[in-house]
MIBA-802237 format. One record per residue: z negated, y, x of N, C-alpha, C in turn. Coordinates in Angstrom, 1 decimal, m for minus. Layout:
// MIBA-802237
<fimi n_pz="Z" n_py="Y" n_px="X" ca_pz="Z" ca_py="Y" ca_px="X" c_pz="Z" c_py="Y" c_px="X"/>
...
END
This chain:
// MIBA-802237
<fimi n_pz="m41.3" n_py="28.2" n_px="21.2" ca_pz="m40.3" ca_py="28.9" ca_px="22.0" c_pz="m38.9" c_py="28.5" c_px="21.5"/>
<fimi n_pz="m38.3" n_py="29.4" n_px="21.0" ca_pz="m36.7" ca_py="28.9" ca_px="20.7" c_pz="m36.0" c_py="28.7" c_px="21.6"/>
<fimi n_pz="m34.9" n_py="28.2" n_px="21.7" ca_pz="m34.1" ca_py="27.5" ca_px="22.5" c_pz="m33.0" c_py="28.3" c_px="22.5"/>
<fimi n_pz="m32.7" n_py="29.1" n_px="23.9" ca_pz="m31.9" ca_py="30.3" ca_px="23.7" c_pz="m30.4" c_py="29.4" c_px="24.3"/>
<fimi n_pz="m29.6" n_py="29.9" n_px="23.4" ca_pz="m28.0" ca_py="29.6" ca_px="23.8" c_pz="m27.3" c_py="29.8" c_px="25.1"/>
<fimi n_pz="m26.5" n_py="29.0" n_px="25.8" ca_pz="m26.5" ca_py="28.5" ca_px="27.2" c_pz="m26.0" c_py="30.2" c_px="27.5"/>
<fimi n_pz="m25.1" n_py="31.4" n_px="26.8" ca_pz="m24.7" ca_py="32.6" ca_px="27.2" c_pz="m26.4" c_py="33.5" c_px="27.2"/>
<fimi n_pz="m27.1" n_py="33.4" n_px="26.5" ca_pz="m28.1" ca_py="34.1" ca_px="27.3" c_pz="m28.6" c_py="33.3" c_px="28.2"/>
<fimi n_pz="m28.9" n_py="32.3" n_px="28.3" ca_pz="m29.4" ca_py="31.8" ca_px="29.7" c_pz="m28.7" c_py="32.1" c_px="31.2"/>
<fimi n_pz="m27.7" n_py="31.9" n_px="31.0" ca_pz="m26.8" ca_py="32.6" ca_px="31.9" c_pz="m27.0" c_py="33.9" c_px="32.3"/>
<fimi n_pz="m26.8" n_py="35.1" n_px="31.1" ca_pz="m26.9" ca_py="35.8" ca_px="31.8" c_pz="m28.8" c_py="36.5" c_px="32.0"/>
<fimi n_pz="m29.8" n_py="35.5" n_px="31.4" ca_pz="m31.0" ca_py="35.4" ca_px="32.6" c_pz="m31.5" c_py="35.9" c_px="33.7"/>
<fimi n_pz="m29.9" n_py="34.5" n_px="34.3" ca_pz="m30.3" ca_py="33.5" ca_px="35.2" c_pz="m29.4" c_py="34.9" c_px="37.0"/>
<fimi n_pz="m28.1" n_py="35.3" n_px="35.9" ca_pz="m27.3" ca_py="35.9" ca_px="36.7" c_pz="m28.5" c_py="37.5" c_px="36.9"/>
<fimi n_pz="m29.3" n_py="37.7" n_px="35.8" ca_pz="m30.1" ca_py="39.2" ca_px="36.0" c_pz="m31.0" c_py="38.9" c_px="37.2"/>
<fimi n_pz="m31.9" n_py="37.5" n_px="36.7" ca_pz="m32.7" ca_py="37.2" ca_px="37.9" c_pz="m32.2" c_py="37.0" c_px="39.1"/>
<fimi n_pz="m31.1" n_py="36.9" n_px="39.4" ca_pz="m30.6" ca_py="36.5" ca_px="41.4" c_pz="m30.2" c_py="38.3" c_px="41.6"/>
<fimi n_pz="m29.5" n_py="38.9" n_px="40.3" ca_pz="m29.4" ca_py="40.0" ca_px="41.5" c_pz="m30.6" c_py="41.1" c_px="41.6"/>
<fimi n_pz="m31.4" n_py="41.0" n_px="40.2" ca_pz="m32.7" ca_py="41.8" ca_px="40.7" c_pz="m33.7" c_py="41.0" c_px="41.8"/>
<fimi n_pz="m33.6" n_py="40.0" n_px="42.8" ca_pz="m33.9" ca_py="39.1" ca_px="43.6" c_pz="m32.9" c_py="39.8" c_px="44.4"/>
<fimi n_pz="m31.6" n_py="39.8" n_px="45.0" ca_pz="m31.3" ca_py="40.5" ca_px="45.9" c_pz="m31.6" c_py="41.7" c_px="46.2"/>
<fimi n_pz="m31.8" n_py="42.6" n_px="44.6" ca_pz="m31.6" ca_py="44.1" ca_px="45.0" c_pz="m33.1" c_py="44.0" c_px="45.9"/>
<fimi n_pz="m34.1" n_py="43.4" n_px="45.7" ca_pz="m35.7" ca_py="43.2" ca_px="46.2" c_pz="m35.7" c_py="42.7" c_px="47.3"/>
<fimi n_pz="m35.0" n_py="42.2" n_px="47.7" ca_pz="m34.6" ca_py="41.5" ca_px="49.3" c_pz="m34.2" c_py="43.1" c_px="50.1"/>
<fimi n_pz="m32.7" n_py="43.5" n_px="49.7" ca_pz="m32.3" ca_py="44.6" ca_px="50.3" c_pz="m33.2" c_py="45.8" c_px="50.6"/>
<fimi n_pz="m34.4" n_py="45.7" n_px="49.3" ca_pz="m34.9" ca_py="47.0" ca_px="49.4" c_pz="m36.0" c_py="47.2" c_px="50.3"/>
<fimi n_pz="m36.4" n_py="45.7" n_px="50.3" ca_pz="m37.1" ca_py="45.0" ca_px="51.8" c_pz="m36.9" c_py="45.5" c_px="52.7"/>
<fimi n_pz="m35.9" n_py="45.0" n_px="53.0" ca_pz="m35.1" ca_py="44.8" ca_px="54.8" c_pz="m35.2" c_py="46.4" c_px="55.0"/>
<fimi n_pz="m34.9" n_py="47.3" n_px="54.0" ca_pz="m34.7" ca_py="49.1" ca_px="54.2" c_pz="m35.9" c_py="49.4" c_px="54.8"/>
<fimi n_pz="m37.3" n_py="49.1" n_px="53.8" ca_pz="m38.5" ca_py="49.4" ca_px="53.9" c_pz="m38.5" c_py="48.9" c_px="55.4"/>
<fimi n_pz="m38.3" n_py="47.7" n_px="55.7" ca_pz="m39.1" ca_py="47.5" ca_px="57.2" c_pz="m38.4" c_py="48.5" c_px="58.1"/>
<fimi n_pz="m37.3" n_py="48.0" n_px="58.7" ca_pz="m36.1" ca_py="49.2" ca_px="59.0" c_pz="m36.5" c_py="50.4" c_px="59.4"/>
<fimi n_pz="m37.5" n_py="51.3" n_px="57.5" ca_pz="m37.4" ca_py="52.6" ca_px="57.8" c_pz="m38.8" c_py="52.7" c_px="58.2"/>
<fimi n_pz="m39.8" n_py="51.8" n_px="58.3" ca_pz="m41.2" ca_py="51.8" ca_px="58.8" c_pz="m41.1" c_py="52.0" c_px="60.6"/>
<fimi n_pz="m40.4" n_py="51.1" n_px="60.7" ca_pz="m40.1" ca_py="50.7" ca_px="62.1" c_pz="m39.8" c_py="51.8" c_px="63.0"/>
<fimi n_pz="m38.4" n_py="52.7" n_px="62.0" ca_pz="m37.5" ca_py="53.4" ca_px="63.1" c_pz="m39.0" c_py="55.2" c_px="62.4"/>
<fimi n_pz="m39.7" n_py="54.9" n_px="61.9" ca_pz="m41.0" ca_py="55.9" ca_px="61.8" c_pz="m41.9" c_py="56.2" c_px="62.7"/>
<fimi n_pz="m42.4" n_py="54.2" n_px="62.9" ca_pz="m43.5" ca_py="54.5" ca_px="63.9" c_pz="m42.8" c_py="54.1" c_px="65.2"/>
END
């Protein structure tokens, strides 16, 4: 495995936290819109 240069690791690191939020948010909606369903 090559040893990627600290600017791609970064931006990785910055892709993995916000597709990790957008998957939190999209959570919280889902329960939200299950809820206000049943």
């Amino acid at each position: 495995m090559a040893i990627l240069p600290l600017q791609n690791l970064f931006n990785f690191i910055f892709y993995f936290k916000e597709k990790a939020k957008y998957l939190a948010i999209n959570l919280n909606v889902a329960k939200k819109f299950r809820r206000f369903c049943l």
